[in-house]
N, C-alpha and C positions, 0 to 999 in steps of 0.2 A: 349662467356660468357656475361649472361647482366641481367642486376635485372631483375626481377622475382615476384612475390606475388602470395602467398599463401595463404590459408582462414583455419583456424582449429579451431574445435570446442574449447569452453571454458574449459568448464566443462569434467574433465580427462573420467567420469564415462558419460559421456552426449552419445546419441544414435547416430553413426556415428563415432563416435572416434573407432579407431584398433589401433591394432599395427605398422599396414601401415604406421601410419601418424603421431605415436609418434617422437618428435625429440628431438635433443642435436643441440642447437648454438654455435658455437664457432667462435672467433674471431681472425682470422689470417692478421698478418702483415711481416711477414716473418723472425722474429727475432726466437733463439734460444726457444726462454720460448714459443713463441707463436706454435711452430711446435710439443715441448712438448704437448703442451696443445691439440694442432689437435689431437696428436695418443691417448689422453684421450680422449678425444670424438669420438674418430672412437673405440673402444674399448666399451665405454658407450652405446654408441647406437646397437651397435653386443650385448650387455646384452638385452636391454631392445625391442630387434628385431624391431629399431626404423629407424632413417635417421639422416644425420648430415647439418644443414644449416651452410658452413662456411662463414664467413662474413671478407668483406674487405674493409675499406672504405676510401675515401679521400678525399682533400681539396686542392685549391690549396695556395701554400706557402705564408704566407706575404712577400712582397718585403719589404726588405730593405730600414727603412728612411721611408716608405708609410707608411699613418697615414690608411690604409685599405687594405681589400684584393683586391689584380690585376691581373690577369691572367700574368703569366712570358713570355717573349717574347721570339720568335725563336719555334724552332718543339719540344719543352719539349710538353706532356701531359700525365699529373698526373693518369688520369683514365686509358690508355693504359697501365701505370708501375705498377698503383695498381692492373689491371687483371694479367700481367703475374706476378708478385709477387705470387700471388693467385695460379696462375694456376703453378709456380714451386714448390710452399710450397707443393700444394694437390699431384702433381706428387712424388716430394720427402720423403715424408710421408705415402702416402693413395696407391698411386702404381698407375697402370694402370687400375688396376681391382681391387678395394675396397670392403671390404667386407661388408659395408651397401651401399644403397644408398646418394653421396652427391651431395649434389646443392650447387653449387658456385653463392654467393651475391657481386658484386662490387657494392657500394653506394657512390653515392656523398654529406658528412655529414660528421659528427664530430664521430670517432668511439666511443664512448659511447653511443650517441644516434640510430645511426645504430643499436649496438648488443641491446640495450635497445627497440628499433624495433620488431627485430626480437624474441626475447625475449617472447613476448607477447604468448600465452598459449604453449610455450617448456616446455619438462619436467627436462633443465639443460640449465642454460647457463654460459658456460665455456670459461677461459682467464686466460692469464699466468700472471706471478706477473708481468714480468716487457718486454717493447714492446720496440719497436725501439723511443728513443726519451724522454725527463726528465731526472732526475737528478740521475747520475750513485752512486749505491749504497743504492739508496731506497729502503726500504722492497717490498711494493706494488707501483706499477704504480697508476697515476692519473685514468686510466680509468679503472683497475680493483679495485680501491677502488670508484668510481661513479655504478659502476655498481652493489659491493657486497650493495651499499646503496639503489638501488634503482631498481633496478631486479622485475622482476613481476612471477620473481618463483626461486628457488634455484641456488645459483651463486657456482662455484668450481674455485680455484684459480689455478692452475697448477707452480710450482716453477720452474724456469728456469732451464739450468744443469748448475751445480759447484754451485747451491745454498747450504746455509748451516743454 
């Protein structure tokens, strides 16, 4: 699995846009809300006979006490966990044989700007209220309320389970 780019027309009704190449982004971190949110988007796109770009992104951790980012020392790396993150959510979710086409995006970026990314001419892009990380008990996550602000086409929030 490894980024990827893709080119799609702007303009929904613009000459070259199908159905082929309609799509749903969504943004998978491996949390509960967020794997919710995947079978919304794999359901979305079987409507609109579209594709799903799931998107995963990472960073690596602040150290500790570091007035910056540092790469952690020893065999941790971040991009390796955030692929198979990805590639267990889609497996656990989407199955072996999915019933639209998806493309698995690992990015190295801030996940708001990744899905805000990919984002660019989809026809949804979809995130669970709340991800792995922030302040437990929040309605919305930092990054599905950056994204419902800032989205460059319709954002869908996906509620975690045992939300209420």
């Amino acid at each position: 699995m490894s980024e990827e780019t893709a080119t799609f027309p702007t303009d929904p009704e613009a000459p070259g846009r199908t159905e082929s190449n309609r799509r749903v982004v969504v943004g998978v971190d491996g949390s509960p809300s967020s794997k919710k949110a995947l079978r919304w988007a794999l359901r979305q796109a079987a409507l609109i006979h579209g594709g799903v770009d799931a998107v995963m992104s990472w960073q690596y951790p602040r150290s500790y006490g570091s007035l910056g980012w540092t790469p952690p020392a020893g065999d941790y790396d971040p991009a390796a966990v955030a692929e198979q993150v990805l590639k267990d959510s889609l497996a656990e979710v989407a199955g072996p044989t999915p019933a639209v086409p998806v493309r698995a995006h690992v990015v190295h970026n801030t996940a708001a700007d990744a899905l805000l990314g990919y984002a660019v001419d989809a026809e949804v892009l979809v995130v669970g209220s709340r991800g792995h990380g922030g302040f437990v008990g929040a309605v919305l996550g930092s990054v599905a309320q950056h994204c419902t602000q800032h989205a460059p086409c319709p954002v869908v929030v996906v509620r975690g389970p045992g939300a209420s």
